[in-house]
N, C-alpha and C positions, 0 to 999 in steps of 0.2 A: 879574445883576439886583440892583439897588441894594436897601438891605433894606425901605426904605418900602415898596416893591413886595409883595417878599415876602408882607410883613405884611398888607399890602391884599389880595392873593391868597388865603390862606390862614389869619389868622386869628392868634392865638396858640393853633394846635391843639396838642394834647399830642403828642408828637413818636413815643410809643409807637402813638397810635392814626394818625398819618402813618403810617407804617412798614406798617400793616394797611392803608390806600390805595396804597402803592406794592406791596407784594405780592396787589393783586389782591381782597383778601377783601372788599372793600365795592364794588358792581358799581353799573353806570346799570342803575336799577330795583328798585332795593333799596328798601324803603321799611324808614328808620332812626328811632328815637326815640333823642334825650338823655335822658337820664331822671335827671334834675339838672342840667337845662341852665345855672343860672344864666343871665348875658346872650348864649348861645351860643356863646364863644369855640373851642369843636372844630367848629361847624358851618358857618362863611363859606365854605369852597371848595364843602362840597358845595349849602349854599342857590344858589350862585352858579352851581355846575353844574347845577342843576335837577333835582337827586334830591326823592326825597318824604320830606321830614324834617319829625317833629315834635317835642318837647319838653315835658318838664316840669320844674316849679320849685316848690317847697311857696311859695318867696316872692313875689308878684305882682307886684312892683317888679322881681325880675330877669327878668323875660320881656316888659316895657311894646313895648320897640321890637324886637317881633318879630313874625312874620306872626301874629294873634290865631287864625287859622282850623285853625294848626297846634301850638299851643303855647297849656299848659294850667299853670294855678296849683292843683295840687294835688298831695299826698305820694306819694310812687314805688309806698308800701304801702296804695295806693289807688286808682291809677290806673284812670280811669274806659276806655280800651278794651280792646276785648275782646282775649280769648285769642286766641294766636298771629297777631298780627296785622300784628308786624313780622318785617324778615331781618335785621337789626340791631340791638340793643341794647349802647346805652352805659353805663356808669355812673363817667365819669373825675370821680375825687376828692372821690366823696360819701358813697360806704357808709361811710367811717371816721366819719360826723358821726351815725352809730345813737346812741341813747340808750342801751343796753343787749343784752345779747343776743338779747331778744326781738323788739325793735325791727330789730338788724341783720337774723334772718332773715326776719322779713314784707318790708323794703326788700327783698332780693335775692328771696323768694319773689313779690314783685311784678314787679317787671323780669323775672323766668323766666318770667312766667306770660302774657308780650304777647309769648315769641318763638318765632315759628314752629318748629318741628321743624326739624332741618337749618340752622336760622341761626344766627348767631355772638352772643356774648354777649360784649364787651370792658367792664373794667375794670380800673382802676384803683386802689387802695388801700394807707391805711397801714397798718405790717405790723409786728412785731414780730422781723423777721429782719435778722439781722446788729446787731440791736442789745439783745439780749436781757435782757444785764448792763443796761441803761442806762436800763432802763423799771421804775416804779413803778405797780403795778396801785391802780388805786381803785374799783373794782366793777364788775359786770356786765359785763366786757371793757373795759371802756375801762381806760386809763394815761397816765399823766402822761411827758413826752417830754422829752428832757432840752432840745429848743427852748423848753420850757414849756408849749407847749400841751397839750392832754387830747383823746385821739381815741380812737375803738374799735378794737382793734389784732386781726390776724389773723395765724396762722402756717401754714408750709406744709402741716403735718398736719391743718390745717381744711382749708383749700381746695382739699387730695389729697379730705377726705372730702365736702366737699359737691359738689363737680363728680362723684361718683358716686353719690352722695343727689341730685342734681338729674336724673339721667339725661342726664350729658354729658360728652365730652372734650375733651381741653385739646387747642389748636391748636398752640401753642406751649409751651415748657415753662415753670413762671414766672419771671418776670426782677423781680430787686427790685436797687434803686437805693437806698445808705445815702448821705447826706447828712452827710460831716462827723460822722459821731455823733451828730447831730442829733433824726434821724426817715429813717424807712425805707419808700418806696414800692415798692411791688410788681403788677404788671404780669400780671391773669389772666386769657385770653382761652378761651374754649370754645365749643366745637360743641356745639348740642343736638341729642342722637338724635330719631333718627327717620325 
């Protein structure tokens, strides 16, 4: 399949949350939120399969050309539906963009709090593993990246203890991805009890 295809197919989904469509974990009938969708690049295949996806975006410019009925311009640490209301929660490559500590855990204490019991929780974030030496703390978690940018950075011993302060287990064990010494993505997927 030529890659235009591809692309048209499926999007430029992040290839960890692929990986969780090929192993079965996101089912027809699953009703999933982005929950930082920007302009939905993880959601083409499944809009196109006809799952029941919605989204949000604190920016309203990145949701314009999306279905408006299902996607919403407001902050994750405020989302307007109710509890447990999805099987699927996303969070690819946005909890790193917290303001601060406080801030990180109301974003994920929001996204927790729209997922069903027994549904899956995927994200994504940057992490401070495998690049330890290379990061310059500037307050309330966030660090300076030797790419230069500034993101709020997590380590494994955080998110061993919030995946059991949220009352959930990890499906997977976490996979983190160093970039060149760059910056460090880390890949944390969870079951919520129940």
């Amino acid at each position: 399949m030529p890659m235009s295809q591809l692309r048209e197919q499926f999007g430029d989904i992040d290839i960890y949350l692929f990986d969780q469509l090929l192993r079965g974990r996101i089912q027809p009938g699953d009703r999933i939120l982005d929950a930082g969708c920007g302009g939905g690049r993880n959601l083409v295949w499944l809009l196109r399969q006809g799952y029941e996806v919605f989204g949000v975006d604190s920016e309203k410019r990145s949701i314009e050309n999306l279905p408006p009925d299902h996607f919403r311009a407001e902050p994750i640490e405020a989302m307007s539906f109710p509890d447990a209301f999805f099987d699927v929660v996303i969070a690819s490559a946005v909890l790193h963009f917290a303001k601060s500590d406080d801030h990180f855990l109301a974003m994920l204490r929001g996204a927790w709090r729209v997922l069903k019991p027994g549904g899956m929780f995927f994200s994504r974030l940057a992490s401070s593993i495998g690049i330890e030496t290379k990061i310059q703390p500037v307050g309330e978690g966030r660090y300076l990246l030797p790419d230069g940018s500034e993101r709020y950075l997590v380590d494994e011993t955080t998110l061993m203890n919030l995946t059991e302060q949220l009352g959930g287990k990890l499906l997977d064990p976490l996979k983190t991805t160093v970039v060149q010494n760059q910056r460090s993505m880390t890949t944390w997927v969870v079951r919520k009890n129940g």
